[in-house]
Each structure stands twice: as C-alpha cells, then as structure tokens.
C-alpha positions in Angstrom: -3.3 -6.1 23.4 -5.0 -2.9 24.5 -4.6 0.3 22.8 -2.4 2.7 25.1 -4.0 5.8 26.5 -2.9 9.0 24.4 -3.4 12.4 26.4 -3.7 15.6 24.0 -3.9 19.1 24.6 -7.8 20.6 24.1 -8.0 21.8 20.2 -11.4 23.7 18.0 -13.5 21.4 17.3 -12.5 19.2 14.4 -13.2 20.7 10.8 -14.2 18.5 7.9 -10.4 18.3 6.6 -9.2 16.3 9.3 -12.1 13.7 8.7 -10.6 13.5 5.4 -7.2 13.1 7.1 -8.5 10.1 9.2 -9.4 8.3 5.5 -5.8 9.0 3.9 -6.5 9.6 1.1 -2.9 9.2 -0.6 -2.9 5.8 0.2 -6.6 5.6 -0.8 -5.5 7.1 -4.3 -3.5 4.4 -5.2 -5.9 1.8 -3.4 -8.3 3.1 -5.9 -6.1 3.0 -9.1 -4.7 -0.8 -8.5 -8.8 -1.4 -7.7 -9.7 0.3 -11.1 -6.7 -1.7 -13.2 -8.0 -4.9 -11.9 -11.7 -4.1 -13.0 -10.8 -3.0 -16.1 -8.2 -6.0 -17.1 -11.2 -8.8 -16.0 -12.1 -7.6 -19.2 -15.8 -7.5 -18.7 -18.6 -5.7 -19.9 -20.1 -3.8 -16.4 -22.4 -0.5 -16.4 -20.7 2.3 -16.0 -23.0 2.9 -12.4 -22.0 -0.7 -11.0 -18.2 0.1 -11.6 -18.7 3.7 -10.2 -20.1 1.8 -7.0 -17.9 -0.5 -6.8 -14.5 1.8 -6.9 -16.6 4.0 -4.4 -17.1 1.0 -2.2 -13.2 0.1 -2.7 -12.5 4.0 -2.0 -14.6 3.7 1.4 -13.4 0.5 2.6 -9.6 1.9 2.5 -11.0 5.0 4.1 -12.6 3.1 6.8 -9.3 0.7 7.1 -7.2 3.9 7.5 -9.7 5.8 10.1 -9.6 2.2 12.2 -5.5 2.3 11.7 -5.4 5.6 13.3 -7.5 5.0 16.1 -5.5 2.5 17.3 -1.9 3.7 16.5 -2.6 7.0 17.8 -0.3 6.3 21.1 2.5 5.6 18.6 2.3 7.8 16.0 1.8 10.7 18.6 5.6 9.8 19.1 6.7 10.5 15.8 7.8 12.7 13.4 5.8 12.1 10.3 2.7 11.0 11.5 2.6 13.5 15.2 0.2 15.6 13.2 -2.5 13.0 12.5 -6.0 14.0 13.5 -6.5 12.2 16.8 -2.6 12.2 18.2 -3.0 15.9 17.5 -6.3 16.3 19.5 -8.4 17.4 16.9 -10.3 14.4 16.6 -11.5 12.2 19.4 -10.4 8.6 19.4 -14.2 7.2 19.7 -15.0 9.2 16.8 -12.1 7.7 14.2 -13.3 4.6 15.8 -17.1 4.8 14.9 -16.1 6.7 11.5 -14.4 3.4 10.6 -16.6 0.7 11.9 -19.8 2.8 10.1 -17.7 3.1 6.7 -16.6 -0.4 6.7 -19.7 -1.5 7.1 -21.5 0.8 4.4 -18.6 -0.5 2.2 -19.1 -4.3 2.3 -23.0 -4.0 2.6 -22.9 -2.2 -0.5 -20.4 -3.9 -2.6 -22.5 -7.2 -2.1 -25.6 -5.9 -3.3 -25.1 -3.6 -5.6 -22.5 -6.1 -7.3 -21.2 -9.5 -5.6 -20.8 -11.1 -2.4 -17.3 -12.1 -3.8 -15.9 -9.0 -3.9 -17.9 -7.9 -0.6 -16.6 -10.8 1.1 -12.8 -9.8 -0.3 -13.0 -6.3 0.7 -14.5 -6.9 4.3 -11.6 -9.4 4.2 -9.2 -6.5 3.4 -10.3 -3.9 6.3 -10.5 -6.9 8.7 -6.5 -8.0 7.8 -5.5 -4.1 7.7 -7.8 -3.0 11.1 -6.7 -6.0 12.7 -4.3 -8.6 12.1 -1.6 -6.1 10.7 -2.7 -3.2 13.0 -3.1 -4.4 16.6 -1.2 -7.4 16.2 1.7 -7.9 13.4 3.0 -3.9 14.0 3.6 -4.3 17.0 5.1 -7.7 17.2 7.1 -8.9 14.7 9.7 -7.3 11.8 7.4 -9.1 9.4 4.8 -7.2 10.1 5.1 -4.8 6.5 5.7 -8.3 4.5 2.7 -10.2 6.1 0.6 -7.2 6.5 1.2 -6.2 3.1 -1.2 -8.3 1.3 -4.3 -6.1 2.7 -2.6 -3.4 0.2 -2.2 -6.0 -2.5 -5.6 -7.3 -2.8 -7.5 -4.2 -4.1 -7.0 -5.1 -7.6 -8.6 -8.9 -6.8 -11.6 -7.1 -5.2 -11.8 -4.9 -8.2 -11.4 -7.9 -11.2 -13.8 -9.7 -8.5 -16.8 -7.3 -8.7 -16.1 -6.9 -12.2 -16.4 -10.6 -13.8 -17.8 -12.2 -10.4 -14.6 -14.4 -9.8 -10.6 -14.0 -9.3 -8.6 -15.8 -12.0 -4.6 -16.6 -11.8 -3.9 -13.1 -13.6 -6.2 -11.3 -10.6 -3.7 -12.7 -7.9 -0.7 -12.2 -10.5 -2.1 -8.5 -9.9 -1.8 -9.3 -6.2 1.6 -10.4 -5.8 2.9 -7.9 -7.7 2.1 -5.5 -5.1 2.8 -8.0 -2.0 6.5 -8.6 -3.3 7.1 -4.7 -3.8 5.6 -3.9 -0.6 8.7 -4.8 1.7 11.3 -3.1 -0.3 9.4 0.3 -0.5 8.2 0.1 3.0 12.1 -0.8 4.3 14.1 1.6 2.2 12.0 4.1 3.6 12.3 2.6 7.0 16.0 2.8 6.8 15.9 6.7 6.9 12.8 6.8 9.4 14.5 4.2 11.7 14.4 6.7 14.8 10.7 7.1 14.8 9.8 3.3 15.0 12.5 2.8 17.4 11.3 5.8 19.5 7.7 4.7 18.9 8.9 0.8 19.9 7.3 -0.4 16.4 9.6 -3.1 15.5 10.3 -2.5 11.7 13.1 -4.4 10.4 16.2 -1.8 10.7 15.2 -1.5 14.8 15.0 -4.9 14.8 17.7 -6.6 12.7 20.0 -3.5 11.8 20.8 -1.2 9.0 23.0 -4.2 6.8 20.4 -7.1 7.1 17.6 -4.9 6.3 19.6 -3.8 2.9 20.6 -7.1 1.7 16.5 -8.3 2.6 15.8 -5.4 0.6 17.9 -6.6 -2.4 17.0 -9.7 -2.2 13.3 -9.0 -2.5 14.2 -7.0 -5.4 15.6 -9.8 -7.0 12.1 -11.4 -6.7 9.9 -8.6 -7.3 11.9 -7.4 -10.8 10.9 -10.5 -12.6 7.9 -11.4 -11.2 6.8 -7.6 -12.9 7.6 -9.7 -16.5 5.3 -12.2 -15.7 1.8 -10.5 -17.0 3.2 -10.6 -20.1 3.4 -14.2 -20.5 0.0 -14.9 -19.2 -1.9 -12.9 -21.7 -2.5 -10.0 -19.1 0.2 -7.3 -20.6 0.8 -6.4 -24.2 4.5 -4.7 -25.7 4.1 -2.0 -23.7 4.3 -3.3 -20.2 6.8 -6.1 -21.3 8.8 -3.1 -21.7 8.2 -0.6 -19.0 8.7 -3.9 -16.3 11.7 -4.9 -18.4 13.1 -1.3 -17.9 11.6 -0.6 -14.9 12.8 -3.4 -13.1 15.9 -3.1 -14.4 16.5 0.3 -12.8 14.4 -1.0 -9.4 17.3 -3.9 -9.6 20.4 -0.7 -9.9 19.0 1.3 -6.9 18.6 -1.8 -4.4 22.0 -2.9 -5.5 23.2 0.8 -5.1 21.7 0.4 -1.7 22.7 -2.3 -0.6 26.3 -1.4 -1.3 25.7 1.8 0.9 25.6 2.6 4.3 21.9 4.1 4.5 20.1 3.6 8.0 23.8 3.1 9.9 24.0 7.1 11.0 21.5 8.9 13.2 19.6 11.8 11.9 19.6 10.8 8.3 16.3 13.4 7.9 16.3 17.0 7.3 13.2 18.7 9.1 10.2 17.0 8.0 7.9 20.5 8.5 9.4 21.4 5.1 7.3 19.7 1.9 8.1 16.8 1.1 9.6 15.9 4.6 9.8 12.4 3.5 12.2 13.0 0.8 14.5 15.9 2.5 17.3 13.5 3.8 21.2 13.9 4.1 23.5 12.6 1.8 24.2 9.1 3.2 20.4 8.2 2.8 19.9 9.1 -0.7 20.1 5.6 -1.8 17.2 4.4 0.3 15.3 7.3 -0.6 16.0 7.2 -4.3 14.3 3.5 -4.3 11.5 4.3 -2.0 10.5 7.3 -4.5 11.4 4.8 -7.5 9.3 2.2 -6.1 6.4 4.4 -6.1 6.9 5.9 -9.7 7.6 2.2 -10.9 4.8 0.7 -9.4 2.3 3.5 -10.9 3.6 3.0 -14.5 3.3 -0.9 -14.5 -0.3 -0.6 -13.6 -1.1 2.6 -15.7 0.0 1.1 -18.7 -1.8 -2.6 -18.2 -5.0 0.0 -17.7 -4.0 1.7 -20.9 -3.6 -1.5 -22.7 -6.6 -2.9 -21.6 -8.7 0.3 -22.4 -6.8 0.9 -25.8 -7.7 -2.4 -27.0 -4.0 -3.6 -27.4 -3.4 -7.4 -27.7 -1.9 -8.7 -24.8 1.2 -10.8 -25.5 0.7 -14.7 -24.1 4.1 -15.2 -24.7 3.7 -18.6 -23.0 0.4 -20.6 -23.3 -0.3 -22.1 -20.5 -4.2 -22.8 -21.0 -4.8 -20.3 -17.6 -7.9 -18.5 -17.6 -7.6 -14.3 -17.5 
C-alpha cells in the first residue's frame, strides 16, 4: 500500500520541539514506565548504568516507532482533528526527515540494547518497532476493525523487553505483564473511538464504531472488560503482586467493570458532534453530555492502568512479599 501524497503549506524551518513531537513522548512516558516495572519485577540484580541504557534504549525505540508512525499516517491524520497539528501534516517537518529520524533511532536502539545488555531484549524491541512501523501502521490501520486489538501487542510488550534485558529471559509473569496491557488496549482505544468516530470515518481509518456501529462497539467494549478485570487479579496468584495490588486490581477492576457496564447501557458514539472544540486543553476530554460515559472509561483506563503497575513497581522496590496465592511451580 503506498503512503498517500500530503501537500502542506511552506512553514520556518522546523525547531527542535517538533522533533520531540515526532517521538510522542506521552505515549513514550508510559512505554517507559510498563518498561521500567518489568525490569524491576525480573527481580534481578543489574548496574544501575545497564538499566539506565536499557530504559533509554526502550525510550528510543518508542521514539523511533512513533517518528515512523507519523511519516506514514501523515495523509490521514492531516484530516483530523486531534492529530491535524502533528509535525509533518502541519508542514513543519518534512516527511523524509520523520522517516530517516525513525529508521536512524530504531536502529541506534536495537544495536545498542544487544550490546550493552542482550540480544533477547534487542531482538524483542526491534520486534516491537517492526510490528508498530509496520504491520499495525501500513497494514492493520488501514484494513481491518481489529487493527487496535491485533496491533496492540507492540504496546504491550515493553514490559517483556524490560524483564528481558534485566534477567536475560521472559518468564510466564513477563507475558502476564504483557496481556495485561493487550486485553486493556481495545477498551481504552474504542471508548475513546466512540467520541472521535468522525475523524476515523473522515480520515477512512476503519476503527470499530465506522465499521460496526456505536452498539456493537459498546457491548465489544464490555465484553473485553469482562476479560481484562480479572485477568488484572491474576499477578497475585503467581507470586508477581503482593496485598497491595490484589487490592487496587480488585477495586480497580471493579470500578473499570461499572463504567463499561454504564457504557454500554448508554448511547455514546450514536450522535454526531459528541466533541466540544479540541483547541481548548484537554480537547480529548471536553465532550457533550451523551459521551461522558465513553470518556469517563477512557480517562479511567488510563488512571487504572498506571496504578496497577505503579504499585507492582512499589512492591517490588519496597521489598513486599508477593502473595502466590496459588502454587503453581511457574518460574517469575
């Protein structure tokens, strides 16, 4: 599939914030953090230097995964709202120059994660900006509704590449790390689709509310919910989460459960125009009344998310005993 052409208006010359723009670094914030948890819960000894390379190499490899994304994308996300204002859509930085940016970061990323720590976790993360640049990027977003819940597991497998360059292999709790993120992937990603609908329609992404409607993308939502909720209990069972995150999931999952029920029962995504203007701050969040409830999960999912994997770091670097409430004999 070849990228569309994307005309834009003459700009300055690009300053060094929209480089930074090209890495996203929000995304690359939590990249970092679920990379971090997973070095720290392999739970071995590595010098303080090595982990510092390897989160940079997991920080750069995002970076170049996002500067790739938005090479490619740039016809589409010129046509919408939220993302109209990206560096290269907007014409402030060329095309060729995301392009090289993220072919010279990727490999800087991999080269350096494999000999500074393990071809493992350099083999996992070129794996990761391959999946992300390419297989969900030029082909699954533009093709298919499942492109979020297949593509998802480039965002999921941070933490593996992190436990990986850590303790030099990726046990069941590493990948337990990794689902976790894969099953809350498509509820996040569609609730917030349900009020953004217009732009991927507009845009011709097929995300699942363009695709399959407002109704089938709530009860899919729900239903992955029902999944995700107690698969958030399982760390504790497995000797990777103590007291503490047996009760935030328990909580947590229990209020995640509440909102998608709450949504599905509503009518969010089934009215035009369910965003206010998204030039005010926090554009994302500004919407009418009758896509609250899709917003109030997709802002949950995030909080929720955070505090499941902040307090397994905590645990982990507090010392606290994990529970094993079953044992199963599996290796953490």
């Amino acid at each position: 599939m070849a990228m569309a052409t994307v005309h834009t208006t003459a700009h300055a010359p690009a300053r060094w914030q929209d480089y930074v723009q090209l890495l996203k670094p929000r995304v690359m914030s939590l990249v970092v953090f679920t990379g971090l948890t997973g070095m720290i819960c392999a739970g071995r000894a590595i010098h303080p230097v090595l982990a510092g390379v390897a989160i940079l190499c997991i920080a750069v490899g995002a970076g170049a995964s996002a500067s790739l994304n938005m090479w490619y994308d740039a016809d589409i996300d010129a046509k919408m709202r939220r993302t109209r204002n990206r560096p290269v859509p907007a014409g402030r930085v060329q095309g060729a120059d995301a392009l090289t940016l993220g072919v010279v970061l990727s490999i800087f990323s991999v080269m350096l994660m494999g000999m500074a720590l393990n071809w493992l976790a350099a083999g996992l993360l070129a794996f990761t900006i391959g999946f992300y640049a390419v297989v969900y990027t030029i082909w699954l977003k533009r093709w298919t509704a499942q492109n979020i819940v297949i593509g998802g597991l480039a965002g999921a497998l941070p933490p593996v590449i992190g436990w990986a360059a850590a303790a030099g292999a990726t046990p069941f709790n590493a990948w337990l790390l990794c689902a976790i993120i894969f099953m809350w992937t498509p509820p996040h990603f569609w609730a917030l689709s349900l009020y953004t609908s217009e732009d991927y329609e507009k845009a011709g992404v097929p995300m699942m509310p363009v695709v399959a409607g407002a109704a089938s993308t709530r009860r899919q939502i729900l239903i992955y919910s029902a999944l995700f909720a107690p698969l958030c209990l399982v760390p504790a069972a497995t000797g990777l989460g103590g007291p503490v995150y047996l009760a935030v999931a328990a909580l947590g999952g229990l209020v995640f459960l509440l909102l998608a029920i709450r949504l599905a029962r509503s009518h969010a995504g089934e009215a035009r125009g369910q965003r206010n203007d998204d030039a005010s701050p926090g554009g994302l969040y500004d919407v009418r009344a009758g896509a609250r409830d899709a917003r109030n999960l997709f802002a949950f999912s995030i909080l929720y998310l955070t505090l499941l994997f902040a307090t397994l770091l905590g645990e982990h670097l507090m010392g606290v005993a994990p529970l094993n409430l079953v044992s199963w004999g599996i290796p953490r």
